[in-house]
C-alpha positions as CSV (number, residue, x, y, z in Angstrom):
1,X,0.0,0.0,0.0
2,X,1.3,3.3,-1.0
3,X,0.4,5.5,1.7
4,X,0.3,8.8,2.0
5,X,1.8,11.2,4.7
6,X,-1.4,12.2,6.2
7,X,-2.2,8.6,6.4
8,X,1.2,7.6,7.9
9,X,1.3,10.5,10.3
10,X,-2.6,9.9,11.8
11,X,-2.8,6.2,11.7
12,X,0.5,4.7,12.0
13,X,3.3,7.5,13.7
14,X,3.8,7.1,17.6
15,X,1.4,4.1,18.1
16,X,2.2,3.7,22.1
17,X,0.5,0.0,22.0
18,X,-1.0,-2.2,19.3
19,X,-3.5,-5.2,19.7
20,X,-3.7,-7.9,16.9
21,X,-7.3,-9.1,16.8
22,X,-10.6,-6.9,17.8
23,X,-12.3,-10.0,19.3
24,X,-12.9,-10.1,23.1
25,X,-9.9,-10.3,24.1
26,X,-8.3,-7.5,22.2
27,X,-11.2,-4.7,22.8
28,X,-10.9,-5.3,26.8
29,X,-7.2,-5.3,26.2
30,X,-8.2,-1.6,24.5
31,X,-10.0,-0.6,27.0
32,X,-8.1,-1.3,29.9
33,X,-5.5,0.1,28.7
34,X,-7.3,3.4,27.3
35,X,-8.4,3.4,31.3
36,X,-3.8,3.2,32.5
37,X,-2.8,5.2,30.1
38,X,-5.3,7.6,29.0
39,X,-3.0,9.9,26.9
40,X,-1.9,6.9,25.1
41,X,-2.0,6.2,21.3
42,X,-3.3,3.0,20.6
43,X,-4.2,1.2,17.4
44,X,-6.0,-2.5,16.8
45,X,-5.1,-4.4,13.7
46,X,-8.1,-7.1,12.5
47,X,-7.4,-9.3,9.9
48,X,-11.0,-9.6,8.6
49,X,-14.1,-7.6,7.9
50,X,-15.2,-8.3,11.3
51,X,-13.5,-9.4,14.3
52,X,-12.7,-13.1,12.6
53,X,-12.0,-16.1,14.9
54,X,-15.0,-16.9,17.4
55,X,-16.1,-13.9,19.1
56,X,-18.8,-12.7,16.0
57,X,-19.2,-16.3,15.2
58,X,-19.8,-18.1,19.2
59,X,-23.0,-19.4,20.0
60,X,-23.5,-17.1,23.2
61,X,-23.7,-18.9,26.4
62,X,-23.0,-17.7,29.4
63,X,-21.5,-20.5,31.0
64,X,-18.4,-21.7,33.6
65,X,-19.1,-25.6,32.5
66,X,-21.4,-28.3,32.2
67,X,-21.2,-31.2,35.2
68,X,-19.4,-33.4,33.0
69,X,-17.1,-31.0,32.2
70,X,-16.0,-30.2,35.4
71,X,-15.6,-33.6,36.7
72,X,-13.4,-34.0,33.0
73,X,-11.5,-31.4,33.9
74,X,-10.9,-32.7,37.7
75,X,-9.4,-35.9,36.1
76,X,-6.2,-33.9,34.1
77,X,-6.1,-30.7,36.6
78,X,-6.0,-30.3,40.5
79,X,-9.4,-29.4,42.8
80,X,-7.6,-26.0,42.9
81,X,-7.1,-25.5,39.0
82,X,-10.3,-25.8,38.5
83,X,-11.8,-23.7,41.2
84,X,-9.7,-20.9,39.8
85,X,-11.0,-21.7,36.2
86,X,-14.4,-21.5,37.7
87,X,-13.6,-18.3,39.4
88,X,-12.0,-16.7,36.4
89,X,-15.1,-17.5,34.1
90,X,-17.7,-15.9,36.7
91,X,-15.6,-13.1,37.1
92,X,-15.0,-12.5,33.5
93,X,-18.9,-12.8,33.1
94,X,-19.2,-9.9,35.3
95,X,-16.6,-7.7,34.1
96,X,-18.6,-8.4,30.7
97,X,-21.9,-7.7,32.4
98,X,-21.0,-5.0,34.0
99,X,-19.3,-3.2,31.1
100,X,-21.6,-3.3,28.7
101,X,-25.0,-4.0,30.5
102,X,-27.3,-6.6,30.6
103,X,-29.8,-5.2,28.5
104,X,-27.1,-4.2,25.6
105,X,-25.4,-7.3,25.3
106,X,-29.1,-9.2,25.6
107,X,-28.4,-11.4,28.7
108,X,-31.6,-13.5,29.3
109,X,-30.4,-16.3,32.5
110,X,-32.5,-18.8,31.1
111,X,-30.6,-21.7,32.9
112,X,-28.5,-24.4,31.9
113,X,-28.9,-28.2,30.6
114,X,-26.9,-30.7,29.9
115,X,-28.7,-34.1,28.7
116,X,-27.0,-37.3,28.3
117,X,-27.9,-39.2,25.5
118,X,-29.3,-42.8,25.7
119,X,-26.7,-44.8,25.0
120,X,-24.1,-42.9,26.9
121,X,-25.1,-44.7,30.7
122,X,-21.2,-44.3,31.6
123,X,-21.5,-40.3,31.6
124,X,-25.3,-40.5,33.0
125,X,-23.8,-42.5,35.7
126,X,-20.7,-40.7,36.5
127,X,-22.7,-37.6,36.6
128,X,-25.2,-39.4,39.1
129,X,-22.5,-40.3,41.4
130,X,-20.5,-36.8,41.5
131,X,-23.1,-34.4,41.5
132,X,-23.1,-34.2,45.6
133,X,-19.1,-34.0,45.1
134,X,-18.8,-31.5,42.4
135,X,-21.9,-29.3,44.2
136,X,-19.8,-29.3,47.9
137,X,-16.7,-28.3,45.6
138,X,-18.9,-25.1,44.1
139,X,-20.7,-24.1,47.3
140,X,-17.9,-21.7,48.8
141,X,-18.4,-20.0,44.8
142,X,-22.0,-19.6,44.4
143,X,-23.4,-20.6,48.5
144,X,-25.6,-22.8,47.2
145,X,-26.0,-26.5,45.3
146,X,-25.6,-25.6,41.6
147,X,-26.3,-29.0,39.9
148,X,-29.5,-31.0,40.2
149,X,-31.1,-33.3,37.7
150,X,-35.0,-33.0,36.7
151,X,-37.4,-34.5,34.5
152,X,-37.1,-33.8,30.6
153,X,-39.7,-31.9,30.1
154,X,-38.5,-30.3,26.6
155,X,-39.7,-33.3,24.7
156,X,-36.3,-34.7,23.1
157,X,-36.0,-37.7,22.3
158,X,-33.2,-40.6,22.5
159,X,-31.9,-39.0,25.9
160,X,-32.4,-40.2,29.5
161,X,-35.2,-39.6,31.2
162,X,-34.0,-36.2,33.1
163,X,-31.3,-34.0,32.7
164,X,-28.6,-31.9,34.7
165,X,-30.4,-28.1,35.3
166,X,-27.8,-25.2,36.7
167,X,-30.2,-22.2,37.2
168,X,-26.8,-19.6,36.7
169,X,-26.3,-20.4,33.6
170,X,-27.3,-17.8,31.0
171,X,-26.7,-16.6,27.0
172,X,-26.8,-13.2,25.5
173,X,-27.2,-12.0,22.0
174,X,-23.7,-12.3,20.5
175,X,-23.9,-9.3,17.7
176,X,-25.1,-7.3,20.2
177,X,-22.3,-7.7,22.5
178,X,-19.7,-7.3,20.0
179,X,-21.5,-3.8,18.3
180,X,-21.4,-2.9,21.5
181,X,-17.9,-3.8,22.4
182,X,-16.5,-2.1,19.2
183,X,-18.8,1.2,19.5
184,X,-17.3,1.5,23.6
185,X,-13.3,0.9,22.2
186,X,-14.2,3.8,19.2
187,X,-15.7,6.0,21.0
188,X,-12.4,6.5,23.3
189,X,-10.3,7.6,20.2
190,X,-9.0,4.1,19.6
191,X,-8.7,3.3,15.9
192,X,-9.1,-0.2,14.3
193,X,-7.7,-0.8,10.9
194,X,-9.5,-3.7,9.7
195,X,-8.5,-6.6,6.5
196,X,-5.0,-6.4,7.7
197,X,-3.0,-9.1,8.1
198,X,0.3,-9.1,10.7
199,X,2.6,-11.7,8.8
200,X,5.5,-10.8,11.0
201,X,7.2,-8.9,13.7
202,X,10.6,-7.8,15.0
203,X,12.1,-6.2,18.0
204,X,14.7,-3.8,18.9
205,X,15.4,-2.3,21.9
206,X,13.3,0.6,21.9
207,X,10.1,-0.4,19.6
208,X,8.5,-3.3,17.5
209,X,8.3,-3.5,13.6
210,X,5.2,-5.0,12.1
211,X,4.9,-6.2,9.1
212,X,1.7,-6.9,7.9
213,X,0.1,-7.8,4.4
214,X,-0.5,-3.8,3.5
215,X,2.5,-1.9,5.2
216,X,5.2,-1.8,7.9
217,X,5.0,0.8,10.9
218,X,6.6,0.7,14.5
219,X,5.1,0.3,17.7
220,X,6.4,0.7,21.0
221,X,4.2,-2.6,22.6
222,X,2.6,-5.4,21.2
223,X,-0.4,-6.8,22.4
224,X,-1.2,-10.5,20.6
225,X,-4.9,-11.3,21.2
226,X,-5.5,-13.5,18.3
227,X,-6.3,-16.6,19.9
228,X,-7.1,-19.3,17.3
229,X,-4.5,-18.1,14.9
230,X,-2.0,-17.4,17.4
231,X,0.5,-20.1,16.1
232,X,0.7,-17.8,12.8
233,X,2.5,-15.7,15.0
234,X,4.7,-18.3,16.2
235,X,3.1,-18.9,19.7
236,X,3.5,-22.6,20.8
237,X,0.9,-24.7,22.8
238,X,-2.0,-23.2,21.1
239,X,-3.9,-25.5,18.9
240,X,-6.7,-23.8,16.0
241,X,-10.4,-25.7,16.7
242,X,-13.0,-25.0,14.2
243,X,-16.8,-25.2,15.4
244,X,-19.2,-25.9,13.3
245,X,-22.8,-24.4,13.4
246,X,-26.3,-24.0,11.9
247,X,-28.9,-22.0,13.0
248,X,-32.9,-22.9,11.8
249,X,-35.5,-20.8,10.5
250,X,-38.2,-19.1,13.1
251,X,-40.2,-21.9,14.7
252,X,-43.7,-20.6,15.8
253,X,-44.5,-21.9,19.2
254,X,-41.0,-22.7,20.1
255,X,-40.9,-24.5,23.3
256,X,-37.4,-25.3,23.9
257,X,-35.9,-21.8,26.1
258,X,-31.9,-21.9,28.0
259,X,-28.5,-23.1,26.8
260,X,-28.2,-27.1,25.9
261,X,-24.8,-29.5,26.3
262,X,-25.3,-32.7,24.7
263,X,-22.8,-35.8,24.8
264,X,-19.8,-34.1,27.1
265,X,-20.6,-30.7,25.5
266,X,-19.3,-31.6,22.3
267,X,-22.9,-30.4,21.0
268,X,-24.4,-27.5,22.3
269,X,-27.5,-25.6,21.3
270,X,-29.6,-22.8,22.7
271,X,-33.4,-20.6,21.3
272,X,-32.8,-17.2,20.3
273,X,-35.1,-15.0,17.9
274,X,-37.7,-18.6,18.2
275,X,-34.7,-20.4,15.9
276,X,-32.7,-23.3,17.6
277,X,-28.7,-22.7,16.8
278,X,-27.0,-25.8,17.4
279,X,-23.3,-26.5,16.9
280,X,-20.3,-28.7,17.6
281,X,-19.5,-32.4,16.7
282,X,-15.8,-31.6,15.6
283,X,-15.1,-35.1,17.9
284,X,-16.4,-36.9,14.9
285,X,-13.2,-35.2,12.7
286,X,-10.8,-33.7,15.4
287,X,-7.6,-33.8,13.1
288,X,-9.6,-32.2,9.6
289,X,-11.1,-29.3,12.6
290,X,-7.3,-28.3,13.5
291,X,-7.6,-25.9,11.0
292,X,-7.9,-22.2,11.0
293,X,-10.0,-22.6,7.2
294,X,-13.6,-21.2,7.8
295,X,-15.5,-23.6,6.0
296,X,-18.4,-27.0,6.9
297,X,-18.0,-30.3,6.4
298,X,-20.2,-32.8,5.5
299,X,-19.8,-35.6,8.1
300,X,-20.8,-32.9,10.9
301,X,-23.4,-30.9,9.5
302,X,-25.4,-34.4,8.7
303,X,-24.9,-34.7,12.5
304,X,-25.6,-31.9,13.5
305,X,-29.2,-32.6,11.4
306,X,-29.7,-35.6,12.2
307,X,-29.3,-34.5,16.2
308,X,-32.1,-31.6,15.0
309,X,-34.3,-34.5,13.2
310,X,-34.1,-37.2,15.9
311,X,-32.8,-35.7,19.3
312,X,-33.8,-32.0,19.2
313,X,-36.9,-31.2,17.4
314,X,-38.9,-34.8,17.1
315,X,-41.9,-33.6,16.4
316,X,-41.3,-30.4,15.0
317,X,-41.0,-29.1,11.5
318,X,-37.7,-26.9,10.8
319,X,-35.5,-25.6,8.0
320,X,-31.8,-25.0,7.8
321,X,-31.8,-20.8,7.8
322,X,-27.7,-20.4,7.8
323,X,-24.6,-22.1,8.5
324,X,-20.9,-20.8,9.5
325,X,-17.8,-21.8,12.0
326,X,-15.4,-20.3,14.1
327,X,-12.2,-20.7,15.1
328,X,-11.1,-21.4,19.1
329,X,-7.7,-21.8,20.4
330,X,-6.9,-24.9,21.9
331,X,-4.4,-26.8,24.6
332,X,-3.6,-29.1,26.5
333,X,-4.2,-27.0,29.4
334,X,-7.4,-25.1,30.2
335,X,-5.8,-22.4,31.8
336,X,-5.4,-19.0,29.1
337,X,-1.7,-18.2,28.3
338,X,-1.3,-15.1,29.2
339,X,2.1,-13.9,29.2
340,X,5.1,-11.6,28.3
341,X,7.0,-12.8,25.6
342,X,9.9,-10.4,25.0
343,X,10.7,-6.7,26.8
344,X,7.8,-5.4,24.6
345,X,5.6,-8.2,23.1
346,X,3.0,-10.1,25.3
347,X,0.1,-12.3,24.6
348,X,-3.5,-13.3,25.6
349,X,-4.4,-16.6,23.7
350,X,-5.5,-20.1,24.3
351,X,-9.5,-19.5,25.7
352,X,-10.7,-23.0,25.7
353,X,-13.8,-22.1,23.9
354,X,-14.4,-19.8,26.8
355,X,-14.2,-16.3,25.2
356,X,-17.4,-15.2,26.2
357,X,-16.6,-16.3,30.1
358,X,-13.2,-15.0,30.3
359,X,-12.5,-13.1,26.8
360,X,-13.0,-9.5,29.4
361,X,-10.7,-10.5,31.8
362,X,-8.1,-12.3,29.6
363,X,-8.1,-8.8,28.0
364,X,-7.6,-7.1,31.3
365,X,-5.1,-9.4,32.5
366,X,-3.3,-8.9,29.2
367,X,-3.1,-4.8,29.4
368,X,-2.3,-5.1,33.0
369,X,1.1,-7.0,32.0
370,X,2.7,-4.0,30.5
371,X,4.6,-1.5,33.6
């Protein structure tokens, strides 16, 4: 890009701190540090349109994890891991709450469910047993029982008779969050340049040179918040994971009202505008889903279908309205990286498929690294 001197001098001279990625993560980042260092100059790079990745593309629950989750994640992490996981999700909730308001982002707290289908007894059972263990573990977090099973009253079929119910659990209108996100970080004087790519970066003593697909500039910090495609970047331990999802047409009458985890939350599917958005199923390919390619595949979207057909809507008449995918980032590890990298690079990747839970405070975590 030939750019001009006006457009060098505004844009792209004396940038004090620049965020790849305006998802979640790298708006909080904005914002909190707009709030340190209010004089400061700060600019977001985003690669697409829109904020790419998973935060325009999510499904929208507000969640901290399904019962089978948690007693997963007790098998490969410590009681007090995932307490603090817990704990940074809720939190992170709030902070998102709080900034943006309820009513803006379109927070309904419609409950939670997480249905077990018939011929998975071993997770039904499990579940069963735990459930007084994993509430006592909760209590000192929310003071009272948060899992309890009752009868399926939703009508789906080819699942046990009753289901897990967590009465915190909530979604929120994920356009609406995002417009609002983006119209908050503008409105401080922070620009975004959007369809630009970082391909590299280097680092002297003083400042960073970026390199992206349309020009090179310097920046004094550099805030990586890109999260499914951090390894483009060269950041280690984070893995790309597509989700696939479909969304129906409107559904007069629709009974079905909260947020939905299906077969160890590998499905998931929630009501909004009286359609039923269902995704997931990337279990069925988990090596073509490493991928960072927005696109749908055939063996999941006939899943995802047939779940609609048989499991979800039985009795109900529907048509496929749209269908996209995002892209989380991935480890072995739950916990977010969020670290320095160099004297004036740091990151905030690795959200688990968690953005919405912890994408506000991974971003404040991420600003409050830099002195």
């Amino acid at each position: 890009m030939n750019l001009s001197y006006w457009e060098t001098k505004t844009w792209l001279a004396n940038i004090d701190f620049t965020i790849v990625g305006s998802g979640i993560v790298g708006l909080n980042c904005a914002l909190r540090l707009k709030q340190r260092f209010p004089n400061s100059k700060i600019l977001i790079l985003e690669k697409g349109i829109l904020p790419q990745g998973a935060s325009t593309k999510n499904a929208g629950f507000a969640c901290f994890g399904s019962l089978s989750e948690i007693i997963y994640d007790l098998q490969s992490h410590s009681k007090e891991e995932v307490l603090e996981l817990i704990k940074k999700r809720i939190n992170g909730l709030q902070i998102l709450r709080k900034n943006l308001g309820d009513k803006t982002i379109g927070y309904q707290n419609l409950g939670g469910f997480e249905l077990f289908l018939e011929s998975n007894k071993i997770l039904y059972d499990s579940c069963k047993s735990q459930q007084k263990e994993i509430n006592e573990l909760l209590f000192p977090i929310f003071n009272a029982n948060v899992f309890s099973f009752k009868d399926n009253d939703f009508g789906f079929k080819n699942i046990k008779s009753d289901y897990c119910f967590n009465p915190i659990e909530g979604q929120i209108d994920t356009g609406k969050m995002m417009s609002a996100l983006l119209n908050k970080v503008q409105s401080l004087g922070i620009k975004i340049l959007n369809n630009i790519t970082v391909e590299s970066y280097s680092e002297d003593k003083n400042a960073v040179t970026i390199k992206t697909n349309q020009f090179e500039f310097k920046t004094k910090n550099l805030c990586i918040a890109t999260n499914g495609f951090a390894n483009h970047l060269n950041i280690e331990k984070v893995k790309p994971a597509r989700a696939q999802v479909l969304i129906t047409k409107p559904i007069d009458n629709l009974h079905i009202k909260g947020t939905f985890h299906l077969d160890e939350g590998y499905y998931y599917f929630r009501n909004i505008d009286n359609r039923v958005l269902l995704g997931g199923g990337r279990h069925l390919d988990f090596k073509t889903e490493e991928t960072t390619i927005f696109a749908q595949t055939e063996i999941i979207q006939n899943k995802l279908e047939d779940l609609l057909k048989t499991t979800i809507l039985p009795t109900t008449n529907f048509e496929i309205d749209h269908r996209w995918s995002g892209i989380m980032g991935v480890g072995k590890h739950k916990k977010p990286m969020v670290k320095q990298l160099s004297n004036h690079v740091f990151c905030g990747v690795r959200l688990g498929g968690m953005g919405i839970a912890i994408g506000s405070i991974v971003g404040k975590e991420l600003a409050d690294l830099i002195e």
